[in-house]
C-alpha positions in Angstrom: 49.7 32.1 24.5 51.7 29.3 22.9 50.6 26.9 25.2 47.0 27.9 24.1 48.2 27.0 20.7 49.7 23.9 21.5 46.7 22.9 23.4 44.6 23.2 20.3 47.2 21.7 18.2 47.0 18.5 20.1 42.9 18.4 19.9 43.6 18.5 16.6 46.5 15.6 16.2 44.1 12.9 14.2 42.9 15.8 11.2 46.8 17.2 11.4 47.9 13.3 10.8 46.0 13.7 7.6 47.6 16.3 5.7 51.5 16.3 7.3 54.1 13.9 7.4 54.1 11.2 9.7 57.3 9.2 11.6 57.2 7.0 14.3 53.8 7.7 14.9 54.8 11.6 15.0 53.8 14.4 12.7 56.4 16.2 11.3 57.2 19.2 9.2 60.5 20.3 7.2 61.0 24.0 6.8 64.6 23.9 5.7 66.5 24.4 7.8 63.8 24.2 10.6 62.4 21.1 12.2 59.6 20.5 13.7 58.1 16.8 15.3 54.4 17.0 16.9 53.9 14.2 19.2 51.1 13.8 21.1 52.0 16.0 24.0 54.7 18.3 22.5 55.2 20.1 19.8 59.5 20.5 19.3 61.9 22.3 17.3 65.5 21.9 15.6 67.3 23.5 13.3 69.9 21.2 11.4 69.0 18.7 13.6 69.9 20.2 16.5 67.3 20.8 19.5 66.1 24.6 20.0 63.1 23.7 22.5 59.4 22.9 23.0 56.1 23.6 23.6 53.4 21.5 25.7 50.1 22.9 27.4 51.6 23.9 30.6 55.3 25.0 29.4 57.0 26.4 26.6 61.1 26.7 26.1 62.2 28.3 23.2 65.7 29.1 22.4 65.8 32.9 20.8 66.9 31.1 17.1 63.6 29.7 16.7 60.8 31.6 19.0 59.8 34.2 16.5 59.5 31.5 14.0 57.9 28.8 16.2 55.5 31.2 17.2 54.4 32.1 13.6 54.1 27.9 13.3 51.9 27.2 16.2 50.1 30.3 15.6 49.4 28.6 11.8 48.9 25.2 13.2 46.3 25.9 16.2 44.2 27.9 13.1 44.0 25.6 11.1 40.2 24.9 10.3 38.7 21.3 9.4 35.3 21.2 7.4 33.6 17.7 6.0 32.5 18.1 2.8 29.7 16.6 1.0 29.4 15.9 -2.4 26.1 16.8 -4.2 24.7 14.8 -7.2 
């Protein structure tokens, strides 16, 4: 299931790069004290700067700090829905 979510997460990268944080060409996002760095092929976690695992389309490893709340995240994330608006005169 979270690789599910990852997998739709990374389809997703360009309209994500949009609307979250970008550093060295990653996307990240600051829930204090949670960490979390998208690249293209992973999506990871840290909590004070410290490494608590990843998840990528084929594997997920998740220390028991941050699954329940990684989860919620990538659950978020993959749902995220993208619509072009047009602008009537």
């Amino acid at each position: 299931m979270l690789t599910d979510y990852a997998s739709k997460i990374f389809e997703s990268f360009e309209e994500l790069s949009r609307i979250l944080k970008k550093e060295d060409g990653n996307l990240v996002i600051e829930d204090d004290p949670l960490r979390i760095v998208i690249t293209r092929d992973r999506v990871e976690f840290y909590v004070y700067d410290e490494f608590h695992g990843f998840v990528s389309e084929s594997q997920a490893e998740l220390s028991e700090t941050v699954s329940e709340e990684a989860k919620l995240w990538l659950q978020a994330l993959a749902n995220l829905h993208f619509k072009r608006f047009s602008l009537r005169r």
